[in-house]
C-alpha positions as CSV (number, residue, x, y, z in Angstrom):
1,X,0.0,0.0,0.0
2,X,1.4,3.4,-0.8
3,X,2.8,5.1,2.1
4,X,0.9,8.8,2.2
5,X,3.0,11.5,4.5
6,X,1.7,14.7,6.4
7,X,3.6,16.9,4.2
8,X,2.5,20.0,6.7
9,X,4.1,18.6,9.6
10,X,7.6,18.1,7.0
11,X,9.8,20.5,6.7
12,X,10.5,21.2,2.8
13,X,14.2,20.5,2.5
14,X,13.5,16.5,2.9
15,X,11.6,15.4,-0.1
16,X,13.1,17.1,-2.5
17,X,16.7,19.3,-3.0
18,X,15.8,22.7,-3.2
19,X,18.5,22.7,-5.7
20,X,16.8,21.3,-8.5
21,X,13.6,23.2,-7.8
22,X,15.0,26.6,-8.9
23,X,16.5,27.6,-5.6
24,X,20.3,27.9,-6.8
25,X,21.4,30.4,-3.8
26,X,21.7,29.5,0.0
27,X,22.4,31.4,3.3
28,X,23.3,29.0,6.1
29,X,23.2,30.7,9.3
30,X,24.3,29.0,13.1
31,X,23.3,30.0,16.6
32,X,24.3,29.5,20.0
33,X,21.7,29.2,22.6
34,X,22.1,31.6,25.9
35,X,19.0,31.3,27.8
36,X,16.7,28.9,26.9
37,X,13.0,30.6,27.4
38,X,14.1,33.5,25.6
39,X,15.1,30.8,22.8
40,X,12.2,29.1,23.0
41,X,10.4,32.5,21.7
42,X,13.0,32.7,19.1
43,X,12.0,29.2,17.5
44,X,7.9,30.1,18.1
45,X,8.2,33.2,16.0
46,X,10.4,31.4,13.2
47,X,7.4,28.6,13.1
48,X,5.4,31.0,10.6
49,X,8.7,31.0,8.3
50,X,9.0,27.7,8.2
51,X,8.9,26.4,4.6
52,X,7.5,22.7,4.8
53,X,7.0,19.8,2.4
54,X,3.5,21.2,1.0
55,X,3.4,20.9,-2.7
56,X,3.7,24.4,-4.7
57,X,3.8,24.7,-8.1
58,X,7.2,23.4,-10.0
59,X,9.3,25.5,-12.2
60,X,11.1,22.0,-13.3
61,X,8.5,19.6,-14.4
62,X,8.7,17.3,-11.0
63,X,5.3,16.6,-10.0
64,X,3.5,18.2,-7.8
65,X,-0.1,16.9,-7.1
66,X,-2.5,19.3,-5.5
67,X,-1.0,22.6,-5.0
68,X,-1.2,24.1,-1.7
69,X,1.0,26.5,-1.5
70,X,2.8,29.6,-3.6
71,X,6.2,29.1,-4.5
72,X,8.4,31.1,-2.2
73,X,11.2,33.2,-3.4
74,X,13.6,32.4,-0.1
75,X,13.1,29.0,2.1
76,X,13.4,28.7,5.7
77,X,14.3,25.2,7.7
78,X,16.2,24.5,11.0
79,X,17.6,22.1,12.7
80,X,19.1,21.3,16.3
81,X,22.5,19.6,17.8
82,X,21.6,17.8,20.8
83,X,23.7,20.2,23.3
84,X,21.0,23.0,21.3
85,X,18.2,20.8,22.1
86,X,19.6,20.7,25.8
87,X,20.1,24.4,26.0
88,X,16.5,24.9,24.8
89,X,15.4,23.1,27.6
90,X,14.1,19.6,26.3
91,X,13.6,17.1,28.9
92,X,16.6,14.2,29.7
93,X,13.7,11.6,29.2
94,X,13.7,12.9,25.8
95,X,17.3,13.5,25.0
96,X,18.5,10.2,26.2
97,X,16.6,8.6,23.5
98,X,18.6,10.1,20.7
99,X,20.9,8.1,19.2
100,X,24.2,7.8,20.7
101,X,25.9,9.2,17.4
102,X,24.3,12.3,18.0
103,X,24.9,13.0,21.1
104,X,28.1,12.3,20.3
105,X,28.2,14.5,17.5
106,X,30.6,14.7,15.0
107,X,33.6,16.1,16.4
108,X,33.0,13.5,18.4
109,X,32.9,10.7,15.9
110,X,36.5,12.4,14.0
111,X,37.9,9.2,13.9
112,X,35.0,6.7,12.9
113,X,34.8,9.6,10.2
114,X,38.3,10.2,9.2
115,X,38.4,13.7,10.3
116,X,41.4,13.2,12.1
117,X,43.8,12.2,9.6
118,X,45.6,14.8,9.6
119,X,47.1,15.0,12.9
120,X,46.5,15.1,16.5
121,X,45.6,18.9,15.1
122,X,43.3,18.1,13.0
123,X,40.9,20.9,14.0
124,X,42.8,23.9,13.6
125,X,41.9,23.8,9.7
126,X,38.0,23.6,10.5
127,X,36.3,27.1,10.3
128,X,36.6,29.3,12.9
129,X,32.9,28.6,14.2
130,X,33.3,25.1,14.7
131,X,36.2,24.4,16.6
132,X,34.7,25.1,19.9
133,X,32.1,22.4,18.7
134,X,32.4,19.1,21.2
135,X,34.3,21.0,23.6
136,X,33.8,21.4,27.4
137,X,30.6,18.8,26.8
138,X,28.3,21.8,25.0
139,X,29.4,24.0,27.5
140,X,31.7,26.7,25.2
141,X,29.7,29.6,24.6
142,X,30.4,29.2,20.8
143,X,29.3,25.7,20.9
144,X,26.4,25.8,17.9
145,X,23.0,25.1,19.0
146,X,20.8,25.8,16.1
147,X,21.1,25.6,12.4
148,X,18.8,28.1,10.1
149,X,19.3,26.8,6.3
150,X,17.6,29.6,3.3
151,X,17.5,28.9,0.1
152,X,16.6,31.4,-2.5
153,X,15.7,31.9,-6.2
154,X,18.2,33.9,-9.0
155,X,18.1,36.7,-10.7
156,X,18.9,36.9,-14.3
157,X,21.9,38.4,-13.5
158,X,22.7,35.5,-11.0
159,X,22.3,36.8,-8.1
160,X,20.6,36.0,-5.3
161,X,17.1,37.5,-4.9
162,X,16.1,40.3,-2.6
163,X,14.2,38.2,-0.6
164,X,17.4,36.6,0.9
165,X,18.8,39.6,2.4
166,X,14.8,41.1,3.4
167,X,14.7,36.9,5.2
168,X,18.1,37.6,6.8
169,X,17.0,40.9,8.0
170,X,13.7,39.0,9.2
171,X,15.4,36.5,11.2
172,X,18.0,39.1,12.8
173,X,15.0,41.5,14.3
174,X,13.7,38.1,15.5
175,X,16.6,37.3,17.4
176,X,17.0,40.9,18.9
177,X,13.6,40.8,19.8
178,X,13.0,37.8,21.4
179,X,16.9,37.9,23.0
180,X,18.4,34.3,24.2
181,X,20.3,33.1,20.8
182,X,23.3,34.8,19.5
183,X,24.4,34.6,15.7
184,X,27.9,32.8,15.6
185,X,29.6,34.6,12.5
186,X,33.1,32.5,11.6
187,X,32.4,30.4,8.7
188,X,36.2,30.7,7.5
189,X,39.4,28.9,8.3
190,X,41.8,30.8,10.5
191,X,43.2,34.1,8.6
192,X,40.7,34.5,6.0
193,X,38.3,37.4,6.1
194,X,35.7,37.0,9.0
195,X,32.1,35.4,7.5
196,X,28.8,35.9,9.6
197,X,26.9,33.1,7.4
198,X,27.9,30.7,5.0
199,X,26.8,31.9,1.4
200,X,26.4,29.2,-1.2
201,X,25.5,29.3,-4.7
202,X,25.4,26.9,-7.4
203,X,27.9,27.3,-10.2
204,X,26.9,29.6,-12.7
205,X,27.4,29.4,-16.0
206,X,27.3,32.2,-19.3
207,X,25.6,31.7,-22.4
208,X,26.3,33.1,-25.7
209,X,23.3,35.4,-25.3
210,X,24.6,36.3,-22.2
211,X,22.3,34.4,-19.9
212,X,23.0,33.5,-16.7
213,X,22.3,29.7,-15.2
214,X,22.8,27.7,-12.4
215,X,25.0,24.7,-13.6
216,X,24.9,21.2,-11.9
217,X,28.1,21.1,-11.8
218,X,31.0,20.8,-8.7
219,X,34.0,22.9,-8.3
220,X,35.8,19.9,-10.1
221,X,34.0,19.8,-13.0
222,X,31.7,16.6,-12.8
223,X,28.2,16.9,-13.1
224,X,26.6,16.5,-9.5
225,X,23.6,15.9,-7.8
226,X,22.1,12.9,-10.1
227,X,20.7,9.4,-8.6
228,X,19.4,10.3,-5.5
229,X,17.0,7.9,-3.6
230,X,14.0,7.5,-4.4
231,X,11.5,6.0,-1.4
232,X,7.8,5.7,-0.8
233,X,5.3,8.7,-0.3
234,X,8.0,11.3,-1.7
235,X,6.1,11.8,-4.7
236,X,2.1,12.8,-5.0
237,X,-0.1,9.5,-6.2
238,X,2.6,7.0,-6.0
239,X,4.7,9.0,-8.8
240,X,8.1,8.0,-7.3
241,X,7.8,4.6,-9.1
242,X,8.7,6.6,-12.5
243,X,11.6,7.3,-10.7
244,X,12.4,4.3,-8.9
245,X,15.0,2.6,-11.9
246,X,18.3,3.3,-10.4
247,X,17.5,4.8,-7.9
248,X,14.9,2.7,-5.8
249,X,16.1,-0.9,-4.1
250,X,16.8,-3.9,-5.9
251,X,14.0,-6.6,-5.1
252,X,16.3,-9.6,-5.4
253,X,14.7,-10.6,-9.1
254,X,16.6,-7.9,-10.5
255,X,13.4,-5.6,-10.5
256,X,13.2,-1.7,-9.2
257,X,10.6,-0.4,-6.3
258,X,11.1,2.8,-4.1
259,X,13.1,2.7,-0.8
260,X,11.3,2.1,2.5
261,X,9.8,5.8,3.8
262,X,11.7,5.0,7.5
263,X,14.9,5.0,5.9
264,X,14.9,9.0,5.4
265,X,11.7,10.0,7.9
266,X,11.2,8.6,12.0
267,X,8.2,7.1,12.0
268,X,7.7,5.0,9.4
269,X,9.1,0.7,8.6
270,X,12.3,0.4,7.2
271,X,14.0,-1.5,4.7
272,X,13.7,-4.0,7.7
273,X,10.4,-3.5,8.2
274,X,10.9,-2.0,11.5
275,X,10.2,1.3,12.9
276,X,13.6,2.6,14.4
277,X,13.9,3.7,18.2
278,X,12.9,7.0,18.4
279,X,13.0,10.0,21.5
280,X,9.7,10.1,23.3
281,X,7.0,11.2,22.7
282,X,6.7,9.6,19.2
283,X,5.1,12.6,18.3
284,X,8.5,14.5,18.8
285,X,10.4,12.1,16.1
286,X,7.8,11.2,13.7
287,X,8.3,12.8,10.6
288,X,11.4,14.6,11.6
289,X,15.4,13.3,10.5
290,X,18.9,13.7,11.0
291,X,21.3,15.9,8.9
292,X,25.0,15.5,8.4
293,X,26.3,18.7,8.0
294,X,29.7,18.9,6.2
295,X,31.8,21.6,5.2
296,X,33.7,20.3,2.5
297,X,36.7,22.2,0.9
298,X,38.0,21.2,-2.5
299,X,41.7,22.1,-3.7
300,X,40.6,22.4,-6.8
301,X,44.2,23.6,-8.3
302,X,45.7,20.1,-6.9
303,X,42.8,18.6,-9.0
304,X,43.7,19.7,-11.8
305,X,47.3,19.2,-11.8
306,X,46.7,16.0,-10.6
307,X,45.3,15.6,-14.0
308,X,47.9,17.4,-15.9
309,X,50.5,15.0,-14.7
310,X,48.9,12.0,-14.8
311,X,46.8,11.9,-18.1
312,X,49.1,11.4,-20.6
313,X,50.7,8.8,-18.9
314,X,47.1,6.8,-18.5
315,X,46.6,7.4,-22.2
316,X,50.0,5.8,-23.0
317,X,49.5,3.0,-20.9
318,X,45.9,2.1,-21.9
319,X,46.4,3.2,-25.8
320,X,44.4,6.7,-25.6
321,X,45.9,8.9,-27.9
322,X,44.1,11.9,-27.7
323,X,45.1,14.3,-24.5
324,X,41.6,15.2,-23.9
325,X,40.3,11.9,-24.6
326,X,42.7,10.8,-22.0
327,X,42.1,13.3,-19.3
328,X,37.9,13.0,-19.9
329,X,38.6,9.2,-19.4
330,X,40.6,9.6,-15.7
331,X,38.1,11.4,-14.9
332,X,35.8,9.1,-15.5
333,X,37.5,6.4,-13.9
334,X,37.7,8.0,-11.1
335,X,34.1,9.3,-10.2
336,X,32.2,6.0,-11.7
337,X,30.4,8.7,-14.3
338,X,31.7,10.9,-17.2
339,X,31.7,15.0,-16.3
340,X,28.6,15.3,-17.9
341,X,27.0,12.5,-15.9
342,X,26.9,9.7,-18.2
343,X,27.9,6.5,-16.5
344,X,30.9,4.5,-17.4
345,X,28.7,1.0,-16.6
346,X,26.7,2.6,-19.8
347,X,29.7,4.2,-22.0
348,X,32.9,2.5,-21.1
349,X,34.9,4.6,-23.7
350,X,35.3,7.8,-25.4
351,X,33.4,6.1,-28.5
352,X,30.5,4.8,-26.6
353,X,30.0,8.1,-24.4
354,X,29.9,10.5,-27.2
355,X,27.0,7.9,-28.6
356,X,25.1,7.6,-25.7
357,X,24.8,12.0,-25.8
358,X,23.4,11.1,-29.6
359,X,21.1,8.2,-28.2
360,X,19.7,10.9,-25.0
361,X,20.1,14.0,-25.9
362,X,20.0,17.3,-23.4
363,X,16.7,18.4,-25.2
364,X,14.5,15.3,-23.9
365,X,15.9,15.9,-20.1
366,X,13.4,13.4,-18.7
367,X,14.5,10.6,-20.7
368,X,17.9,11.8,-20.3
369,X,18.1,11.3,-16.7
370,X,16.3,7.9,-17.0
371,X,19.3,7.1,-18.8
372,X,21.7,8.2,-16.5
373,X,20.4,6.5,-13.3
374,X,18.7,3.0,-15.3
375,X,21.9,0.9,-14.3
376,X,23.5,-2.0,-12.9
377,X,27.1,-3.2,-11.9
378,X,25.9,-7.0,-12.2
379,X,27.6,-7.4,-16.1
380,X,31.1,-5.6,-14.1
381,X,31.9,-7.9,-11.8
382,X,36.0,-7.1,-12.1
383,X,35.7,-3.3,-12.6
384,X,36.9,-3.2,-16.5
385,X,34.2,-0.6,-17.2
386,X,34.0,0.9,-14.1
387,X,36.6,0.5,-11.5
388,X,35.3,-1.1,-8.2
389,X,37.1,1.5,-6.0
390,X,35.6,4.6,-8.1
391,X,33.4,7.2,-6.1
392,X,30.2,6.3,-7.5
393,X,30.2,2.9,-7.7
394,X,31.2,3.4,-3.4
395,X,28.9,5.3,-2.6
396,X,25.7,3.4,-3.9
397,X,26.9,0.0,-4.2
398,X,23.8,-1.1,-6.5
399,X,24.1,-4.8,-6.8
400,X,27.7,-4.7,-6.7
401,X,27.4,-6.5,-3.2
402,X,25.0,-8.7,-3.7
403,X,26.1,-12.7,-2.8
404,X,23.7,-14.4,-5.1
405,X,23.8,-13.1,-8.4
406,X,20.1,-12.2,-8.5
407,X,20.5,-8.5,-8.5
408,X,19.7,-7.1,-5.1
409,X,21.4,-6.3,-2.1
410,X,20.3,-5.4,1.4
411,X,23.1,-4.3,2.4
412,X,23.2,-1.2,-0.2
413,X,19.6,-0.9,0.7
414,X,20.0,0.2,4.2
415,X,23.0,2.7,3.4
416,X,21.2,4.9,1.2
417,X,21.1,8.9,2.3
418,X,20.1,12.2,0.8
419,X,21.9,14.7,-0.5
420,X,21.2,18.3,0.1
421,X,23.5,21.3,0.1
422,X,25.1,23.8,-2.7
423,X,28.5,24.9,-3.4
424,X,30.4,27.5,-2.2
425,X,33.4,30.0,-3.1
426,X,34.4,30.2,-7.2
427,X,36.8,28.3,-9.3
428,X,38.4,30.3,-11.7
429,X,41.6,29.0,-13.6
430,X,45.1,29.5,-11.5
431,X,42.9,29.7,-8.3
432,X,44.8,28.9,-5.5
433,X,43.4,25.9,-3.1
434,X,43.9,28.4,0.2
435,X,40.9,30.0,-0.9
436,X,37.1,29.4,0.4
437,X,35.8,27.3,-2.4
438,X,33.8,23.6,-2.2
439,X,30.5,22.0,-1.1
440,X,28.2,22.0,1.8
441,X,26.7,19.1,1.9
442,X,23.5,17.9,4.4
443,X,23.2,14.3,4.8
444,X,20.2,13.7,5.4
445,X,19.0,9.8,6.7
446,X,17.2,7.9,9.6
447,X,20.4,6.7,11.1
448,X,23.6,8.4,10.7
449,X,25.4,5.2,11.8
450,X,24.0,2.9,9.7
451,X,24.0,5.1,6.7
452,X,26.1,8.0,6.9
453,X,29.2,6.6,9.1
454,X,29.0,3.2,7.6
455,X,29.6,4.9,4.2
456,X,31.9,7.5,4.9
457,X,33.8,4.9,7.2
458,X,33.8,1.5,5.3
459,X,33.1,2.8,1.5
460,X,34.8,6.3,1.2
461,X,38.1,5.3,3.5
462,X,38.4,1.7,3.2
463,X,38.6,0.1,0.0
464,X,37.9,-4.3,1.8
465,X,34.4,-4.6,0.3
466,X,36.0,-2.5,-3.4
467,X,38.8,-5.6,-2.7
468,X,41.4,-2.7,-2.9
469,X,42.8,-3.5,0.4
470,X,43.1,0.3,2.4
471,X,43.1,2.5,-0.9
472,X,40.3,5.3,0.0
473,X,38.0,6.4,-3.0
474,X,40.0,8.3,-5.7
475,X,38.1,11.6,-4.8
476,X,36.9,12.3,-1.1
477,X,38.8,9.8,0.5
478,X,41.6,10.8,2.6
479,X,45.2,10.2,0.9
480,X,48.4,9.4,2.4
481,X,51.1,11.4,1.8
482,X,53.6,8.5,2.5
483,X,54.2,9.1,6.0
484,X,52.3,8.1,9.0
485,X,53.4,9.4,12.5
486,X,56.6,10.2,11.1
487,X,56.9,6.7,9.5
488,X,57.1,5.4,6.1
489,X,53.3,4.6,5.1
490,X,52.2,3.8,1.8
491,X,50.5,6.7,-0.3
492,X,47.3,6.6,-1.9
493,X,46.6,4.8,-4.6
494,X,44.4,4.4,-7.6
495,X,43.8,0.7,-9.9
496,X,42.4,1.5,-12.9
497,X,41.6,-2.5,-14.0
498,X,42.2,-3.0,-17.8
499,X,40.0,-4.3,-20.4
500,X,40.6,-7.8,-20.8
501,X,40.2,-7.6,-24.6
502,X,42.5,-4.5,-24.9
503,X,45.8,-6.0,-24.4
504,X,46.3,-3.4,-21.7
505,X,47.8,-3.9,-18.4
506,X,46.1,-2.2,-15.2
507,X,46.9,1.4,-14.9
508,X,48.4,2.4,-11.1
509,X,49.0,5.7,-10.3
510,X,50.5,6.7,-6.8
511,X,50.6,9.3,-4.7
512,X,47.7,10.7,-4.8
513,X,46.9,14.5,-3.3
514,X,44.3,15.1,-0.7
515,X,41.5,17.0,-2.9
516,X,38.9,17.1,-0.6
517,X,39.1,18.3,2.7
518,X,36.6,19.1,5.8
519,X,36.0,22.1,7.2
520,X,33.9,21.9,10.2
521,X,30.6,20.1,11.0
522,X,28.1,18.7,13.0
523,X,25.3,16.2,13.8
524,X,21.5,18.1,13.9
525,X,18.4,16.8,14.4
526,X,15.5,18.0,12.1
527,X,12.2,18.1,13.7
528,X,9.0,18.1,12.4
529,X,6.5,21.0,12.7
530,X,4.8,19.5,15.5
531,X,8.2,18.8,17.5
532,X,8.8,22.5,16.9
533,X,5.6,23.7,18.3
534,X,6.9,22.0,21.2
535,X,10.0,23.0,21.5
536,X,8.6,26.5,21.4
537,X,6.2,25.8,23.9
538,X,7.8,24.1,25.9
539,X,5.9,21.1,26.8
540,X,8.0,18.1,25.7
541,X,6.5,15.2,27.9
542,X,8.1,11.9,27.6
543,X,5.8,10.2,29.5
């Protein structure tokens, strides 16, 4: 039976990226909490703000169903660290029915995560606003408490609306008003210029005309934000199951169907048919979340040297002649997907990729993106067209896993998350990687341990279920620069496995940069509109 949600007690950054409904600007503001009632006020007067999950009318063909709502020109959401839901006064009975991850949070998790390789220092390169965060157990007075996420529409000009700043403005006279949070500005590494929020924007991109428009792409160059999950009840009238190819679960026959509902939402079964433990009162999970929240930064100048350097030594080895050819297929390799998107599993060469954008052209996007998600590992089994240990193919394992050769896997079932989040900072040519520029990323799931850490611990920095022994993903994983603890340590590598039928051998490259590397974070909880009425209120009651 289809699963039907309460989409006015969701909040609207769950369902759906705001990214790909026309909302390519964001505003991420944090907040400490200093006396809870006045805080509690804060929250009550930000509940009319609140954008939720209520269908308005698209500007990008995803459907819709009744509408109920105009299409804003700014979003509001928030969220909550558990030392913030402490500090706002919510009852221990409540609290210590959160999972332990999050009260943890994820300073306190650096090295499940791999935060840490670095150094026993590891912190000092987070952003200014969250080192204090997991220090003095929540007791800093910079420790953040609250997270307000906007997310606006574009000009033609490509900037952000005027309804960001009027929203900003909004929230501030809010806050001096009601008293009892205090804006934490900081969201910069130490000795860059002092930011009171963190400004995102997708990349934009210039036409011949002159037009501006918000690209998919990331700061690397690959096309982003394509084969997220699909579950149950996230569409109107069942209308996820046109979706649900690629990027539903695997029944086991080799057949599609949408995720479980309670692996992105409390309240609801799960993949195991099971409703996950939630803080009492139900009514004070159900329908809320957890959020990741990770400040990524991308030395995007190392990236592309990286390629410089390497590239024409893959194409002499694996018999590309072409430089471009050579560098687009490294690429590849090493995200799972071509920089446009198209999946190696689907184009495992130059030839066949510049087919397949014949076959599915730009102008039919719909069938396009069908395309681009409507694939298996199952006929890869040794990585020839894509590598085993390439980001993609970690980070949503498909079938890849699967023991019996029938084409599903529980295992990749239950580590599936959402992606939400923008880019930040620009990316011009000879930009230098000390500069703010890379991705903020929510991570958005039912479980952060079983999805989130899982992933980022097993699949991103261990390479034993890729069978590459310790190599990290080619990307985001963290890369050894041959010493460890001022020892000799192996540096990162990448196996690029040959085609059988080439007459190539394996191409290895070693010593591999770090491109990708985190800023600051933290674990928040992401209530639902009724858990907000009572936090504002003030009349939690676990029993």
């Amino acid at each position: 039976m289809a699963v039907s949600l309460d989409l006015a007690d969701i909040q609207g950054n769950l369902l759906t990226a705001y990214g790909k409904q026309g909302f390519p600007k964001g505003r991420f503001m944090l907040f400490h909490v200093d006396r809870g009632d006045l805080a509690r006020k804060f929250v009550t007067g930000l509940l009319p703000m609140i954008t939720t999950a209520l269908r308005w009318p698209s500007a990008q063909g995803i459907p819709t169903g009744k509408i109920e709502v105009p299409r804003p020109e700014v979003t509001v959401n928030i969220a909550f660290t558990w030392y913030g839901l402490l500090a706002l006064g919510i009852p221990i009975r409540t609290l210590r029915g959160m999972p332990d991850e999050f009260i943890d949070g994820m300073a306190g998790r650096a090295a499940m995560l791999g935060d840490d390789f670095s150094g026993p220092d590891w912190k000092d390169s987070w952003d200014e606003v969250w080192i204090s965060s997991g220090h003095d157990n929540g007791t800093h007075p910079d420790t953040v408490h609250i997270l307000i996420t906007l997310n606006a529409q574009m000009n033609p000009d490509g900037s952000a609306v005027a309804a960001l700043e009027a929203k900003t403005r909004e929230i501030e006279v809010l806050r001096l008003k009601t008293g009892g949070v205090r804006l934490l500005p900081g969201h910069n590494r130490k000795g860059q210029p002092r930011q009171q929020f963190q400004d995102l924007s997708a990349i934009l991109e210039r036409d011949s005309d002159g037009a501006v428009t918000a690209s998919p792409k990331e700061h690397f160059g690959f096309t982003d934000a394509i084969g997220d999950p699909i579950f149950e009840g996230q569409y109107p009238n069942g209308y996820e199951r046109a979706f649900k190819e690629g990027n539903g679960a695997l029944d086991g026959k080799g057949n599609w169907r949408p995720l479980a509902t309670g692996e992105f939402l409390l309240g609801y079964p799960d993949e195991a048919q099971e409703i996950a433990p939630a803080a009492l009162p139900l009514a004070f999970s159900r329908n809320g979340t957890f959020t990741a929240y990770r400040k990524l930064h991308q030395n995007v100048a190392a990236f592309k040297a990286f390629l410089d350097k390497t590239a024409e030594h893959f194409g002499a080895v694996t018999g590309i002649q072409d430089p471009d050819d050579a560098r687009e297929t490294l690429m590849a390799k090493m995200a799972g997907r071509w920089s446009d998107g198209v999946p190696l599993s689907l184009a495992k060469d130059v030839a066949a990729w510049r087919q397949f954008n014949i076959d599915h052209p730009t102008s039919d996007p719909k069938a396009r993106y069908a395309a681009l998600t409507s694939f298996s590992f199952r006929d890869d089994p040794d990585g020839s067209k894509c590598p085993l240990t390439a980001h993609m193919r970690r980070v949503n394992t498909r079938d890849m896993m699967d023991p019996t050769g029938t084409g599903g896997s529980v295992l990749n079932n239950r580590r599936r998350v959402l992606r939400r989040g923008l880019p930040y900072g620009y990316s011009p040519d000879g930009v230098l990687d000390k500069g703010e520029r890379g991705l903020v990323m929510l991570v958005v799931c039912a479980s952060l341990f079983r999805q989130f850490e899982f992933v980022q611990q097993q699949w991103i920095n261990y390479g034993l279920d890729s069978h590459a022994g310790s190599d990290a993903c080619p990307i985001v994983g963290n890369h050894s620069d041959g010493t460890s603890g001022g020892k000799t340590a192996p540096e990162a590598k990448f196996v690029i496995p040959a085609d059988p039928a080439s007459g190539h051998p394996p191409f290895i490259v070693e010593g591999i940069p770090q491109f990708v590397e985190t800023c600051g974070g933290e674990y928040f909880f992401v209530p639902s509109m009724t858990a907000l009425r009572m936090i504002g209120m003030g009349v939690v009651d676990p029993t």
